[in-house]
C-alpha positions as CSV (number, residue, x, y, z in Angstrom):
1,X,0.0,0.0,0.0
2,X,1.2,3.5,-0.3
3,X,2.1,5.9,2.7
4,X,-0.8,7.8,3.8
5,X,-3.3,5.5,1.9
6,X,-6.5,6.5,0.2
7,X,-8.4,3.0,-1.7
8,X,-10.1,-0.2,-1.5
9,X,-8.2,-3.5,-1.5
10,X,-9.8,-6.5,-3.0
11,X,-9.1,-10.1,-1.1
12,X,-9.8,-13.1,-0.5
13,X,-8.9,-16.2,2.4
14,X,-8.4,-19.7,1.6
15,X,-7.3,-22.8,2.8
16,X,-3.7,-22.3,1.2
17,X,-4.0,-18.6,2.2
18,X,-5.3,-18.2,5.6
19,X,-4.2,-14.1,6.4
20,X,-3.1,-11.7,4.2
21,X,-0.8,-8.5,5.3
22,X,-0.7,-5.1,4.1
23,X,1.9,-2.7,5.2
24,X,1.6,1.1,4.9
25,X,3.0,4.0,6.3
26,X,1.4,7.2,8.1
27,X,4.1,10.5,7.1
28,X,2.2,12.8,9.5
29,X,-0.6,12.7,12.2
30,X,-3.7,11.6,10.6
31,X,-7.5,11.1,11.0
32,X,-7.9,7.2,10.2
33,X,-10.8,5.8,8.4
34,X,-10.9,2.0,7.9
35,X,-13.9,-0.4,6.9
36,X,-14.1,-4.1,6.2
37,X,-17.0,-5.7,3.7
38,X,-17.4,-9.2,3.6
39,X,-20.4,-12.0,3.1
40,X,-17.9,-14.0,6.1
41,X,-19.1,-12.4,9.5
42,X,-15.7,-14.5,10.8
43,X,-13.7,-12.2,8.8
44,X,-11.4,-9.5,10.7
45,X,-8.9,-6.2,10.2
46,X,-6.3,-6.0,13.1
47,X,-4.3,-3.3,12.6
48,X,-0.5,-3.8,13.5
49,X,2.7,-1.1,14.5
50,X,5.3,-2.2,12.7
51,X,9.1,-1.8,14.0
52,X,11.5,-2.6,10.5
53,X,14.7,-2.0,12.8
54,X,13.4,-5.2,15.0
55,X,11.4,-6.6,12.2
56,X,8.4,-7.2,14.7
57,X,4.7,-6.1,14.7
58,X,3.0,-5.3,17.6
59,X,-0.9,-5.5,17.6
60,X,-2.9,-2.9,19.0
61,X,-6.7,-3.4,20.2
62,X,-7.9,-1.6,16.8
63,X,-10.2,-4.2,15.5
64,X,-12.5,-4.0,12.0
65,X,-15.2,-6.7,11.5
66,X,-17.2,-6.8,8.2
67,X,-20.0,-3.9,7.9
68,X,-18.1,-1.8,10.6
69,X,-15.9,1.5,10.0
70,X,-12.9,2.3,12.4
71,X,-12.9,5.8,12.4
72,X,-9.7,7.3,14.8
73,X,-9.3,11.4,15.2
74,X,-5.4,10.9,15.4
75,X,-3.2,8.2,13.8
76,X,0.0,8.5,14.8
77,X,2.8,8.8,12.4
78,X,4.4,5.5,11.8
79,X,4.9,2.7,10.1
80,X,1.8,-0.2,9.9
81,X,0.3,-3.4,9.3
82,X,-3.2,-4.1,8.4
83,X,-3.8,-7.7,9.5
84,X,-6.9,-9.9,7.0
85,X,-7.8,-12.9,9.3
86,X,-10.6,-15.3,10.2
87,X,-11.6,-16.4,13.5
88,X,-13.5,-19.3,11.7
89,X,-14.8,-20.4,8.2
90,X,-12.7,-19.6,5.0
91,X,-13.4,-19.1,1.4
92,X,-15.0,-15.9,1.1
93,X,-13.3,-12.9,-0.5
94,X,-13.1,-9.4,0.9
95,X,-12.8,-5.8,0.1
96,X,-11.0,-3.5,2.6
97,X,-11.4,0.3,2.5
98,X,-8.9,2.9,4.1
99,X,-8.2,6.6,4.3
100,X,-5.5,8.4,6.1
101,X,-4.6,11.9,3.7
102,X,-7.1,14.2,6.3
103,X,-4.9,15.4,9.4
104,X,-5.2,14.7,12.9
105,X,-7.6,16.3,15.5
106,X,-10.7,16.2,13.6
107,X,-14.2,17.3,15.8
108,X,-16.0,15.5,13.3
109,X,-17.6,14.1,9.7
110,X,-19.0,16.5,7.3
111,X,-19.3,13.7,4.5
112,X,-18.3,9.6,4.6
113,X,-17.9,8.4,1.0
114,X,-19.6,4.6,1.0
115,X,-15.8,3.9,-0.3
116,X,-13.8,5.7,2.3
117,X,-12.5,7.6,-0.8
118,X,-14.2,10.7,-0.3
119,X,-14.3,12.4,3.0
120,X,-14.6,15.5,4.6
121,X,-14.1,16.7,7.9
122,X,-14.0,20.0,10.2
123,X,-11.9,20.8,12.8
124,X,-12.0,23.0,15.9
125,X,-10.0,25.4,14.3
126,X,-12.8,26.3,11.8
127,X,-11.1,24.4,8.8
128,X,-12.1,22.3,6.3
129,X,-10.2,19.3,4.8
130,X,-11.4,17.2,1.4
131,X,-9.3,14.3,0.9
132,X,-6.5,15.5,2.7
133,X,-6.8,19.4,0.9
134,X,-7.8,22.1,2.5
135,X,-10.9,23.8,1.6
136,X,-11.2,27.0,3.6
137,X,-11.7,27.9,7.2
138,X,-15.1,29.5,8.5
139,X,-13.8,31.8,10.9
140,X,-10.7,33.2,8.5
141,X,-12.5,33.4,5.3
142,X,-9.8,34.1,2.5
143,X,-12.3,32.9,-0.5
144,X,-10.1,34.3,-3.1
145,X,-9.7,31.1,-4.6
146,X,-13.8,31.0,-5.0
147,X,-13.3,33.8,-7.9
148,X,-14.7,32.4,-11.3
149,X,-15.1,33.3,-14.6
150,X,-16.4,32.1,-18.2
151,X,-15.4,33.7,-21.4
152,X,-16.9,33.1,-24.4
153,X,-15.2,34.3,-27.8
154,X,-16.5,33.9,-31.1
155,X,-14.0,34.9,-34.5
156,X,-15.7,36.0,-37.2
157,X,-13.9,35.3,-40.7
158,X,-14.4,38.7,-41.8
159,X,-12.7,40.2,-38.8
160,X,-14.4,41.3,-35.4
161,X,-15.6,38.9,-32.5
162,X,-18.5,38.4,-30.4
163,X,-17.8,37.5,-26.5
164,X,-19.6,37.0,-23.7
165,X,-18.4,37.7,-19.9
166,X,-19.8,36.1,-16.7
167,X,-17.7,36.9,-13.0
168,X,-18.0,36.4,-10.1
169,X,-15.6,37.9,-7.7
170,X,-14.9,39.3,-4.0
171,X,-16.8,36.4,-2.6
172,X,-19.3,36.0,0.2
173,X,-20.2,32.5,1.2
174,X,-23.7,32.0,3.0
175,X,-23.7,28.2,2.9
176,X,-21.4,25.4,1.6
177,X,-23.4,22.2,1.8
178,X,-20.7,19.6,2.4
179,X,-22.8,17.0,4.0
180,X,-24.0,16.7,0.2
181,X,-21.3,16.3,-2.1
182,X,-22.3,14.8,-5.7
183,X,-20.9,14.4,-9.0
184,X,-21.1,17.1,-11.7
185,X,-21.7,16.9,-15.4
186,X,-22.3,20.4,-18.1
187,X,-21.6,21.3,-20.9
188,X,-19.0,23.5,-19.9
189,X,-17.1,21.4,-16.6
190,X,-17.2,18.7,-14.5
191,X,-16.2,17.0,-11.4
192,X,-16.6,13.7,-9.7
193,X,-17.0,15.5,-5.8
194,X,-18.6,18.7,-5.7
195,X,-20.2,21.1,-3.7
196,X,-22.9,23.9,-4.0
197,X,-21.8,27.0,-2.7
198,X,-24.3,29.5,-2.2
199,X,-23.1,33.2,-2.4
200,X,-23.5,35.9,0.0
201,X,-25.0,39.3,-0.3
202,X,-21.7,41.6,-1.4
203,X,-20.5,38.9,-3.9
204,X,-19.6,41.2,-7.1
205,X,-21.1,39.8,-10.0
206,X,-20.0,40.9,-13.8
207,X,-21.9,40.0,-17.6
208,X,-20.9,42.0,-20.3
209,X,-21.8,40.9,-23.9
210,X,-19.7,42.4,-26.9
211,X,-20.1,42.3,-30.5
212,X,-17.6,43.7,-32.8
213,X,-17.8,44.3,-36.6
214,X,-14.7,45.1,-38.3
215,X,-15.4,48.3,-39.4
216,X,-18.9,49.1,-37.6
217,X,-17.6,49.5,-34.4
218,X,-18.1,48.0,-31.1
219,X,-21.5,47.0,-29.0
220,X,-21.5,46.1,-25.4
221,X,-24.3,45.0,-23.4
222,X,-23.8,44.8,-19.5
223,X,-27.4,44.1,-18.4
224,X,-27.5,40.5,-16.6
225,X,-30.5,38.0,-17.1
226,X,-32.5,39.6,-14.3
227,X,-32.3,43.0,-15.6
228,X,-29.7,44.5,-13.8
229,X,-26.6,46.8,-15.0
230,X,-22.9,45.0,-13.8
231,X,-20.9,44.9,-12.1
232,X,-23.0,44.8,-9.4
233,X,-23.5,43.2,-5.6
234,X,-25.5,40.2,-5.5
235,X,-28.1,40.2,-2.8
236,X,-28.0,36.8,-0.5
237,X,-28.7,33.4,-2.1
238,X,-29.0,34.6,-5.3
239,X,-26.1,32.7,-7.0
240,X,-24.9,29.5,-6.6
241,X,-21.3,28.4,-7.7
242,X,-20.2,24.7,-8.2
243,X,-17.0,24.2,-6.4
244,X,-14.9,21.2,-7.4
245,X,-13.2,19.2,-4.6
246,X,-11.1,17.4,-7.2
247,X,-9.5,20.8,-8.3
248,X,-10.1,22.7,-5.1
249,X,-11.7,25.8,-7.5
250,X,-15.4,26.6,-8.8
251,X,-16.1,25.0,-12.2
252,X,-19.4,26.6,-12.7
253,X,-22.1,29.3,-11.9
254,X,-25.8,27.6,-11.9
255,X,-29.5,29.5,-12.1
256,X,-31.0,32.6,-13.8
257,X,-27.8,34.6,-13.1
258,X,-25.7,32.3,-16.2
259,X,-27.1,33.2,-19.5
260,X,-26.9,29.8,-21.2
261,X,-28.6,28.0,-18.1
262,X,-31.2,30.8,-18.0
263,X,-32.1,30.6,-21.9
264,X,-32.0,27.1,-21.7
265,X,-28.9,26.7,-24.3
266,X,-26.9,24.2,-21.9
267,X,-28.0,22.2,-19.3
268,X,-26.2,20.1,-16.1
269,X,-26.7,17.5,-14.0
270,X,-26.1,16.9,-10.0
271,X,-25.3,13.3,-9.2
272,X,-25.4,11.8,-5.7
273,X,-22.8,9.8,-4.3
């Protein structure tokens, strides 16, 4: 296994193969997720400290049995054994999940993939780890990273352009529904784990439309769909941006306030996990 693991493990126990070993190591304090699926209820994890200048393994009183998940706030950095046993019948194969990429000292679970390969978790501190990346921290809000934009540029032959504009900058967050991360799919972006955020009142929003004709000049339009002139501040809830966990950026603006959502041009799709 890799240090600081994040997967499933397929297995199974026989008559010729009676435990199965894997060895991983933890680089830094870390919150430890482990879960153990199997039709044999004799099945069992034991997780192991491994000493490679003695070349023993000690056991420690961590036990996973199939349907459980071991969740531990703080791992230990170190060097480990995850022990595949049966305290009976043999035959049946396995399928062992782990994650340890989220730090140490969690307070608690935001969002449990089924998988262990996707979770979230806050801390006391205010932050806010995906999969072992920070997201942002409630009480120190730097949201520069939520900034998004979508530029659309169209070359005529002839010469001129026509573009279209959509911004959102100086971000306010009102909510960030982590407890219901899903999978993402427009025409424009995509993401396998993502969030809605739902902006504030103060977010600056921008649209500008622009046609120019080579030789006629430039036209500009910066009324949004609602009817207002931008730049402008949105009021609260009245945009929502899709925020990739994958990337750790927004992907997407959804609702009236995009142009191609609001006249029905493109469409997208929330997926739950």
């Amino acid at each position: 296994m890799p240090d600081d693991p994040v997967g499933v493990l397929n297995g199974q126990l026989t008559a010729s193969d009676t435990d199965e070993m894997h060895f991983f190591s933890v680089t830094k304090d870390a919150a430890f997720f482990l879960n153990l699926e199997s039709l044999n209820a004799d099945y069992y994890i034991q997780l192991y400290l491994v000493d490679y200048s003695t070349g023993q393994a000690g056991a420690t009183n961590i036990v996973c049995t199939p349907g459980a998940t071991i969740y531990l706030e703080d791992l230990p950095a170190g060097d480990y054994m995850l022990y595949v046993a049966s305290t009976g019948a043999l035959g049946h194969s396995y399928t062992l999940a782990v994650n340890a990429v989220n730090p140490a000292g969690s307070l608690g679970v935001e969002y449990l993939g089924p998988t262990l390969e996707n979770i979230i978790l806050h801390y006391a501190n205010g932050d806010i780890y995906a999969n072992g990346k920070f997201v942002f921290n409630y009480d120190n809000l730097d949201l520069s990273t939520f900034d998004w934009s979508r530029k659309f540029q169209l070359n005529y032959p002839e010469g001129g352009y026509h573009a279209r504009l959509h911004a959102v900058e100086e971000v306010k967050v009102a909510n960030i529904n982590f407890r219901r991360p899903f999978s993402y799919s427009s025409s424009y972006a995509s993401s396998t784990f993502a969030v809605e955020v739902t902006l504030d009142e103060g977010t600056l929003f921008s649209y500008r439309n622009t046609y120019y004709h080579n030789g006629g000049g430039f036209t500009t339009d910066t009324v949004d769909t609602t009817g207002h002139t931008t730049p402008r501040r949105l009021a609260y809830g009245e945009g929502v941006l899709i925020f990739s966990l994958n990337s750790m950026k927004p992907i997407d603006l959804i609702g009236d306030l995009n142009y191609y959502y609001y006249h029905k041009i493109e469409g997208s799709t929330e997926t739950d996990l």
